[in-house]
C-alpha positions as protocol buffer text, in pm:
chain_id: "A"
residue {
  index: 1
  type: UNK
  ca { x: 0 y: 0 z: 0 }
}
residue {
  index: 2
  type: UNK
  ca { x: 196 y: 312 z: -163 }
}
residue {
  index: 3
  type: UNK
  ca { x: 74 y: 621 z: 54 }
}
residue {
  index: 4
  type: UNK
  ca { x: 182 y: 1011 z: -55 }
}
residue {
  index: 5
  type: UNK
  ca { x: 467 y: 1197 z: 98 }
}
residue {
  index: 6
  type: UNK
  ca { x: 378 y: 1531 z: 178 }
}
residue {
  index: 7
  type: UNK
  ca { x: 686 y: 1819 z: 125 }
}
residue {
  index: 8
  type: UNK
  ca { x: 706 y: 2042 z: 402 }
}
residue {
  index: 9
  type: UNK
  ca { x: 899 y: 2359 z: 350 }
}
residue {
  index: 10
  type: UNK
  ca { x: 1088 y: 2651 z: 553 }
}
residue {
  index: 11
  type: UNK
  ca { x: 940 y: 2958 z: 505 }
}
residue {
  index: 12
  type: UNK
  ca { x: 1172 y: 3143 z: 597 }
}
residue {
  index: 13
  type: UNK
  ca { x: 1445 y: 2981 z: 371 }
}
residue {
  index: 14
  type: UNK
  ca { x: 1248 y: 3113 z: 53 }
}
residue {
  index: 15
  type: UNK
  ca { x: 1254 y: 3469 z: 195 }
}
residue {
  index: 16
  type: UNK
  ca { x: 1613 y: 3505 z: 167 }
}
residue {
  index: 17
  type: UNK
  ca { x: 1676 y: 3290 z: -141 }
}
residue {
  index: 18
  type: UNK
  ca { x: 1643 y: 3437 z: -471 }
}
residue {
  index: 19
  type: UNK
  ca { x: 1876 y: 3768 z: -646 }
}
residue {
  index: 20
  type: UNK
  ca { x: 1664 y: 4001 z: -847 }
}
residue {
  index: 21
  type: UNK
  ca { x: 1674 y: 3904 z: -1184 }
}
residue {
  index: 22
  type: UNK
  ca { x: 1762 y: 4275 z: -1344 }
}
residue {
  index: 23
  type: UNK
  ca { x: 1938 y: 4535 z: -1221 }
}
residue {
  index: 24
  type: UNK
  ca { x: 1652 y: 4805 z: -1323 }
}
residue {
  index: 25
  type: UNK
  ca { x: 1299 y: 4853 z: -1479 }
}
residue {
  index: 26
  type: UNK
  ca { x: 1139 y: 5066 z: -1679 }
}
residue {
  index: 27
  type: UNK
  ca { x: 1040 y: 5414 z: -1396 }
}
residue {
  index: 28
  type: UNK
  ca { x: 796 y: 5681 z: -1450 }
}
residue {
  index: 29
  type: UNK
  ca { x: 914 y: 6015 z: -1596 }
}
residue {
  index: 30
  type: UNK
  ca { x: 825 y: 6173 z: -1271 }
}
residue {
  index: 31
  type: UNK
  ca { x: 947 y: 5913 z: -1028 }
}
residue {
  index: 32
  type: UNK
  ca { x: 1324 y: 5850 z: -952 }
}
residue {
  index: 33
  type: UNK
  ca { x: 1460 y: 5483 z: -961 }
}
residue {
  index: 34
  type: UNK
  ca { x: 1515 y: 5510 z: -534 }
}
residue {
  index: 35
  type: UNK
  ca { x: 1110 y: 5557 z: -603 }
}
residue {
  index: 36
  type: UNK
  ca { x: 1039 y: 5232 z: -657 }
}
residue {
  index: 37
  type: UNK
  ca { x: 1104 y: 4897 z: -514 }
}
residue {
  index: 38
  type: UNK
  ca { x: 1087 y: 4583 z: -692 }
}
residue {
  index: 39
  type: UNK
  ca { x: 1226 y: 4234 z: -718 }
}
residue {
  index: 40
  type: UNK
  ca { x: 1230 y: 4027 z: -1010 }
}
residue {
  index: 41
  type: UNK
  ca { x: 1290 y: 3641 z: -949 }
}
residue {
  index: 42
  type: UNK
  ca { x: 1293 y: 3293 z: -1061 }
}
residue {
  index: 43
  type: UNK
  ca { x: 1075 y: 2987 z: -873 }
}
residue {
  index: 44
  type: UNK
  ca { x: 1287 y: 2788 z: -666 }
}
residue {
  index: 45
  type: UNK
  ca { x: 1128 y: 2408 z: -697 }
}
residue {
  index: 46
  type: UNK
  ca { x: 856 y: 2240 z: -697 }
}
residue {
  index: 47
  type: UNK
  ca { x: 804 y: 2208 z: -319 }
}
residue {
  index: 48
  type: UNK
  ca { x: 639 y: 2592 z: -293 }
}
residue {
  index: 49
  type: UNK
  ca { x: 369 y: 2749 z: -549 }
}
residue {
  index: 50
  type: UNK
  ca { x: 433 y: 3017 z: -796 }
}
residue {
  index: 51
  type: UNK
  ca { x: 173 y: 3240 z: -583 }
}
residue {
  index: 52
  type: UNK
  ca { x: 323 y: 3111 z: -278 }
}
residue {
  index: 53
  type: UNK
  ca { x: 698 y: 3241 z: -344 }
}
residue {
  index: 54
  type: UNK
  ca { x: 551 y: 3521 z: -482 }
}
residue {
  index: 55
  type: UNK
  ca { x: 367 y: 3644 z: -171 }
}
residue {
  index: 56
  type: UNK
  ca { x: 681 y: 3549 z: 37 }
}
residue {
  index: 57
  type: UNK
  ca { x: 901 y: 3755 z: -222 }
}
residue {
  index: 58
  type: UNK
  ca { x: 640 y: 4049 z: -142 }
}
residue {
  index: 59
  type: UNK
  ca { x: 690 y: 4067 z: 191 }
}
residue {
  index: 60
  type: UNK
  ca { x: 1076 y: 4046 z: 181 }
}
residue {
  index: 61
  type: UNK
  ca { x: 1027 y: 4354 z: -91 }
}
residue {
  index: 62
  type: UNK
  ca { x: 831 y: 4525 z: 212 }
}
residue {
  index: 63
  type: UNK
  ca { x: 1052 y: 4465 z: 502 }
}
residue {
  index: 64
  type: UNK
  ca { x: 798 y: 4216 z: 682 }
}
residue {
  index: 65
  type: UNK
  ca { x: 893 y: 3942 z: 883 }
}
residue {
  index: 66
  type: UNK
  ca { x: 875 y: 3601 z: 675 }
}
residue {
  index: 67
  type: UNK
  ca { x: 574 y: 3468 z: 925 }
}
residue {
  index: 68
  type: UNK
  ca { x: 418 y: 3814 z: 901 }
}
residue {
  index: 69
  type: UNK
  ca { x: 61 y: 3804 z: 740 }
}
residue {
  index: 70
  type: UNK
  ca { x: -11 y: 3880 z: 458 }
}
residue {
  index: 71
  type: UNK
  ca { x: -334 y: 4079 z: 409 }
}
residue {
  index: 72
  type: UNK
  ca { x: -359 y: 4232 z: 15 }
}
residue {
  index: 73
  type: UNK
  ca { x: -698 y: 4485 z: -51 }
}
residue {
  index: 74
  type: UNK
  ca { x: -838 y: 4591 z: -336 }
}
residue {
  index: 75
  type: UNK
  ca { x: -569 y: 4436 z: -528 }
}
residue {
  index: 76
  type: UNK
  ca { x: -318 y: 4743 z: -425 }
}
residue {
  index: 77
  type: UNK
  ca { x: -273 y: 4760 z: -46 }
}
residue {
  index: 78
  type: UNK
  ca { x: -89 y: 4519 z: 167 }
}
residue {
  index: 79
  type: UNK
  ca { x: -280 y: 4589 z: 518 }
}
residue {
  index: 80
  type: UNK
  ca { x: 89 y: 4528 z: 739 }
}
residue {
  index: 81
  type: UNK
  ca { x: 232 y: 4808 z: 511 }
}
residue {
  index: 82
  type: UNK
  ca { x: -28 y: 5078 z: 459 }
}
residue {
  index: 83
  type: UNK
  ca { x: 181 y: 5362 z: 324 }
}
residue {
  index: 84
  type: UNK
  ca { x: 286 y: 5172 z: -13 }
}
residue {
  index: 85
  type: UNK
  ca { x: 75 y: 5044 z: -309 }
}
residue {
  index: 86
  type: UNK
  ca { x: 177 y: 4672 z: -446 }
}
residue {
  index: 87
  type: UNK
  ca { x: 155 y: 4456 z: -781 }
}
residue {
  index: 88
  type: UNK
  ca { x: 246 y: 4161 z: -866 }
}
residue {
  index: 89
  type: UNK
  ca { x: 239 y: 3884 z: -1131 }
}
residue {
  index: 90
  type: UNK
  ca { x: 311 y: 3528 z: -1114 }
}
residue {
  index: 91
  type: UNK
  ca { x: 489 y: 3408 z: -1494 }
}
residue {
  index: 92
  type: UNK
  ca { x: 533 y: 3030 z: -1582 }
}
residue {
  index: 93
  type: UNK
  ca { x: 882 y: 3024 z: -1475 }
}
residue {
  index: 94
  type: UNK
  ca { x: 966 y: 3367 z: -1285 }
}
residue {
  index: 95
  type: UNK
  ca { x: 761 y: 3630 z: -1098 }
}
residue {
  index: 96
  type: UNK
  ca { x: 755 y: 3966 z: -986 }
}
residue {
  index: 97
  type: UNK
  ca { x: 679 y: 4235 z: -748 }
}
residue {
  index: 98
  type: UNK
  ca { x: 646 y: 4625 z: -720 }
}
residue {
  index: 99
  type: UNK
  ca { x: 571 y: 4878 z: -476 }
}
residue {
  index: 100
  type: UNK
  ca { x: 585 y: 5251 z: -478 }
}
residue {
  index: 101
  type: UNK
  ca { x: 489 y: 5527 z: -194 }
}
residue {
  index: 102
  type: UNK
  ca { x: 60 y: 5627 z: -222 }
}
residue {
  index: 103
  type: UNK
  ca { x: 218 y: 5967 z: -196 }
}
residue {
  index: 104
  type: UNK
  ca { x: 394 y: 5988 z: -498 }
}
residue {
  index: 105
  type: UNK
  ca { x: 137 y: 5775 z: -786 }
}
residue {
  index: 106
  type: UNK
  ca { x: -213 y: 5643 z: -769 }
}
residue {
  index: 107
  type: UNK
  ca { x: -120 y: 5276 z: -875 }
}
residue {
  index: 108
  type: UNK
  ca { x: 145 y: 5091 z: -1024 }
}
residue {
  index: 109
  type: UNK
  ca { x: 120 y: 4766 z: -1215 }
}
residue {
  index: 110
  type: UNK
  ca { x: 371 y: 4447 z: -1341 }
}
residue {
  index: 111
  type: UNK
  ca { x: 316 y: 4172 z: -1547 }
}
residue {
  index: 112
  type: UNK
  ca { x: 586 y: 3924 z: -1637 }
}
residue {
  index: 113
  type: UNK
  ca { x: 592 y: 3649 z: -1931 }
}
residue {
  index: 114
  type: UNK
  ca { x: 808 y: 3416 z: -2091 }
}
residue {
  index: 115
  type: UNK
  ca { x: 959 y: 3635 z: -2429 }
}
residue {
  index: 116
  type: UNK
  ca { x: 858 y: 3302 z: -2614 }
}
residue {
  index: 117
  type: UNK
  ca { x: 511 y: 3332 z: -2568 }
}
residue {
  index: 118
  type: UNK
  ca { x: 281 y: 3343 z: -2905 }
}
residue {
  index: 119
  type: UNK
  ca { x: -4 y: 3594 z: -2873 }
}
residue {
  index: 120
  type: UNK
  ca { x: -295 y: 3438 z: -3154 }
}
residue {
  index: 121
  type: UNK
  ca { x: -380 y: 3739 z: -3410 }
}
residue {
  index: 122
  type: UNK
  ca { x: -717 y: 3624 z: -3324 }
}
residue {
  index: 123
  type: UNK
  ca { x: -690 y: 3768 z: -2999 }
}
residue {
  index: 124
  type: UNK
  ca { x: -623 y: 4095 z: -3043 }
}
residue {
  index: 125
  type: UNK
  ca { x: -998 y: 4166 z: -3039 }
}
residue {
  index: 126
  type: UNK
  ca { x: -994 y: 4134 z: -2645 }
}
residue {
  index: 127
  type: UNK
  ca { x: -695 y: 4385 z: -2561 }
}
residue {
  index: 128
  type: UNK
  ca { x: -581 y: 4579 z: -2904 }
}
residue {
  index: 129
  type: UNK
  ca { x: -777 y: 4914 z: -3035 }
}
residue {
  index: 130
  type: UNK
  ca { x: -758 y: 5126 z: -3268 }
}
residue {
  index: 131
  type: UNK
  ca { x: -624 y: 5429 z: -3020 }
}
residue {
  index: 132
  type: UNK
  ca { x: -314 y: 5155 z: -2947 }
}
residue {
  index: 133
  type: UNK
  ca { x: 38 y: 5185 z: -3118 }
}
residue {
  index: 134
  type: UNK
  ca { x: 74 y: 5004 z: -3456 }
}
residue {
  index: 135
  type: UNK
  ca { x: 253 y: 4720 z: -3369 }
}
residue {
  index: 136
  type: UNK
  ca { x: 343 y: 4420 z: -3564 }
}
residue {
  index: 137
  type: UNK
  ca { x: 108 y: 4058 z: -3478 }
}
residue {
  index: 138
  type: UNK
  ca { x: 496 y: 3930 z: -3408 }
}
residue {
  index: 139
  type: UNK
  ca { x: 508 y: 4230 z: -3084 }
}
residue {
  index: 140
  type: UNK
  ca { x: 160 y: 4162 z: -2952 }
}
residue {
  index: 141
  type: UNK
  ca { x: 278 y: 3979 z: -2669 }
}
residue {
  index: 142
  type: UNK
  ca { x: 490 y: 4330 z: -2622 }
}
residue {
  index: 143
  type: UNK
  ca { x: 161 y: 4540 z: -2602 }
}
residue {
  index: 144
  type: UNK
  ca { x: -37 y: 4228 z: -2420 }
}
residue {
  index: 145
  type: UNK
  ca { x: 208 y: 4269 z: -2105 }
}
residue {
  index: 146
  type: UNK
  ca { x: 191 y: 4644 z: -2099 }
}
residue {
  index: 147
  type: UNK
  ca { x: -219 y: 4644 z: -2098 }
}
residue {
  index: 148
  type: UNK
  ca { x: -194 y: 4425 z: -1817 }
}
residue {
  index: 149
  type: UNK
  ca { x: 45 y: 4580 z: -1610 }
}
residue {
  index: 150
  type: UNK
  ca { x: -178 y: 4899 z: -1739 }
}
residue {
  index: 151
  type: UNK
  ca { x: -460 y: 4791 z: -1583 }
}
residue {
  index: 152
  type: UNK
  ca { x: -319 y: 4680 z: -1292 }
}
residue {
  index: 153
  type: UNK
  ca { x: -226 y: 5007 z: -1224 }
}
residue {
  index: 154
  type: UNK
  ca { x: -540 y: 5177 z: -1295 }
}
residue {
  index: 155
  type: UNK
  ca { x: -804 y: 4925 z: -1237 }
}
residue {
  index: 156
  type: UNK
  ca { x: -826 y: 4951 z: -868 }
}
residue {
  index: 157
  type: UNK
  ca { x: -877 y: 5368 z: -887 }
}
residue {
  index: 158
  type: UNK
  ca { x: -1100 y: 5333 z: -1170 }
}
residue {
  index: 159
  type: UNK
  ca { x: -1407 y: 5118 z: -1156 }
}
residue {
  index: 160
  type: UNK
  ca { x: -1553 y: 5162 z: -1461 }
}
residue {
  index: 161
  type: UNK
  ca { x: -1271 y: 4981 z: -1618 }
}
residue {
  index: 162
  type: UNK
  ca { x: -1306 y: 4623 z: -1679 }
}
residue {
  index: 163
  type: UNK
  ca { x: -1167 y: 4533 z: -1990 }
}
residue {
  index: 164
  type: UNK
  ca { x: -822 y: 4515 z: -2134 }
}
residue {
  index: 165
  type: UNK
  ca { x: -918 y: 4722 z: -2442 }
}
residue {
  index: 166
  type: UNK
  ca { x: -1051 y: 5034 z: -2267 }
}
residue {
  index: 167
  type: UNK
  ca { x: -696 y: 5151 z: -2238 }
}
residue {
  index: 168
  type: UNK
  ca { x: -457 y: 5258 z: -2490 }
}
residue {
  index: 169
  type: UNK
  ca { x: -105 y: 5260 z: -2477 }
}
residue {
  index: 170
  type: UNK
  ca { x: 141 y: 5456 z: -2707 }
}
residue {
  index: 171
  type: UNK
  ca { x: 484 y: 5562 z: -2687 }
}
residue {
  index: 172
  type: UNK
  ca { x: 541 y: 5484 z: -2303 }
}
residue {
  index: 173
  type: UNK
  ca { x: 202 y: 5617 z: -2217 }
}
residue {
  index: 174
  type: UNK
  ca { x: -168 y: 5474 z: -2141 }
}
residue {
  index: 175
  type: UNK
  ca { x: -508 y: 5604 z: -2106 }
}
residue {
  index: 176
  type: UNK
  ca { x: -879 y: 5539 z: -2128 }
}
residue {
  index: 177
  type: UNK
  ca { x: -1041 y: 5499 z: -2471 }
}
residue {
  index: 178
  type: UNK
  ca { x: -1254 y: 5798 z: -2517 }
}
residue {
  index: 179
  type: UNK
  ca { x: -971 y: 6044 z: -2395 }
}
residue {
  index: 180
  type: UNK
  ca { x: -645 y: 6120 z: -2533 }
}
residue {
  index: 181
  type: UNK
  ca { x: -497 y: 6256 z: -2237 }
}
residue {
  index: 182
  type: UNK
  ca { x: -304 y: 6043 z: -2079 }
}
residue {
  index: 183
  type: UNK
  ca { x: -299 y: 5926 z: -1733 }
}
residue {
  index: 184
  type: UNK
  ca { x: -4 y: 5704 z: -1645 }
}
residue {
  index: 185
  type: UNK
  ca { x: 312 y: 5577 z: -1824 }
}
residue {
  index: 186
  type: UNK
  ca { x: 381 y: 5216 z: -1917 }
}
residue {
  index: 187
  type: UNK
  ca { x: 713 y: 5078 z: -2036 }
}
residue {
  index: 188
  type: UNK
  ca { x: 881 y: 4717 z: -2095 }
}
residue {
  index: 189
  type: UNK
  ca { x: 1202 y: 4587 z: -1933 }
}
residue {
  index: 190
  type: UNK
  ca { x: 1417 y: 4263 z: -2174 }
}
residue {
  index: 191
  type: UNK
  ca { x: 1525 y: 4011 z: -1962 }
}
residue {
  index: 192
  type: UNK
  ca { x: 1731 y: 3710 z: -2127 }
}
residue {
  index: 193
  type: UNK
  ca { x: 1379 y: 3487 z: -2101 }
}
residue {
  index: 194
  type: UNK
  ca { x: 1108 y: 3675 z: -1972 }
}
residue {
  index: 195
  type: UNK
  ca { x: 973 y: 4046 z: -2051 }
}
residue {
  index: 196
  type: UNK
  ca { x: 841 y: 4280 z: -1784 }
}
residue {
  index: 197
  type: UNK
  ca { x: 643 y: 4568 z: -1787 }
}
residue {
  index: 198
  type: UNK
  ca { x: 559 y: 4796 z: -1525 }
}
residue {
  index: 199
  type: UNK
  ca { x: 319 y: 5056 z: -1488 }
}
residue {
  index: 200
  type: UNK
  ca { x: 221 y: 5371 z: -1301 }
}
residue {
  index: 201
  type: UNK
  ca { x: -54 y: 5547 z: -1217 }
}
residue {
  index: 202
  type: UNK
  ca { x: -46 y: 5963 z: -1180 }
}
residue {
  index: 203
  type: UNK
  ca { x: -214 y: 6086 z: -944 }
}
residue {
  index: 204
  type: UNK
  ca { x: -573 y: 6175 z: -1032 }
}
């Protein structure tokens, strides 16, 4: 009778393993890079989730005790660490996390993918409009991971936003369809597998 062994893990061993993966990500025009704090990192093994590392990655990027709770609102707030806003993205083989000061932009965003991905043409109806930079069907996972880190950033401040293409992004900038003024800035980082983008929110 074969019975299953069940992995226990150290918490606290995955808050101090990992090195950022890149040295520094696309920043806001108005924001310095001592602005914003991010890490950048591959999964360690199979005996912790994606989401799990993640979350543990978050609160090393906060200064939080490894057993500290984590309690994330709205999608932006961590409750242990009210005076910053937070994003993060799990990718198939590496994840990330953001956060910035409330004081200094309304949201922030990242969204991380393998560089190998394949974006079908036929789905371009879901995030691509016409307001959007012309951009090749080769680069649409390019403007796929800057409307979601996009809408991570503004989604939480603006309700009436729900889909993908309601924003448009152009030369480092997004917006809402309807308006061409724009309200944050969006930009993409190279990494030797994966692609980041990150986002920010100005302050409405």
């Amino acid at each position: 009778m074969s019975s299953s062994k069940v992995v226990k893990y150290d918490k606290s061993r995955y808050f101090w393993q990992g090195v950022t993966l890149v040295s520094k990500i696309f920043t806001a025009s108005w924001l310095t890079d001592k602005d914003v704090d991010y890490l950048i990192f591959n999964y360690p093994d199979s005996t912790i989730t994606p989401r799990e590392h993640t979350r543990i990655q978050l609160l090393k990027l906060l200064k939080l005790p490894s057993d500290s709770p984590l309690n994330i609102l709205n999608y932006e707030y961590v409750k242990e660490s009210p005076g910053k806003i937070i994003s993060l993205s799990h990718g198939q083989e590496a994840g990330a996390v953001i956060a910035v000061s409330k004081h200094i932009a309304d949201g922030v965003g990242i969204d991380i993918e393998l560089k190998k991905r394949k974006i079908h043409p036929r789905s371009k109806k879901f995030f691509v409009n016409k307001h959007d930079l012309d951009i090749s069907s080769d680069n649409l996972l390019h403007l796929w991971v800057m409307k979601e880190a996009a809408f991570k950033a503004a989604a939480p401040r603006l309700p009436h936003l729900k889909v993908l293409n309601q924003l448009w992004v152009k030369e480092q900038q997004f917006g809402l369809v309807g308006s061409e003024q724009a309200i944050g800035e969006v930009g993409l980082t190279k990494l030797k597998a994966q692609i980041v983008a990150a986002a920010y929110l100005r302050i409405i």
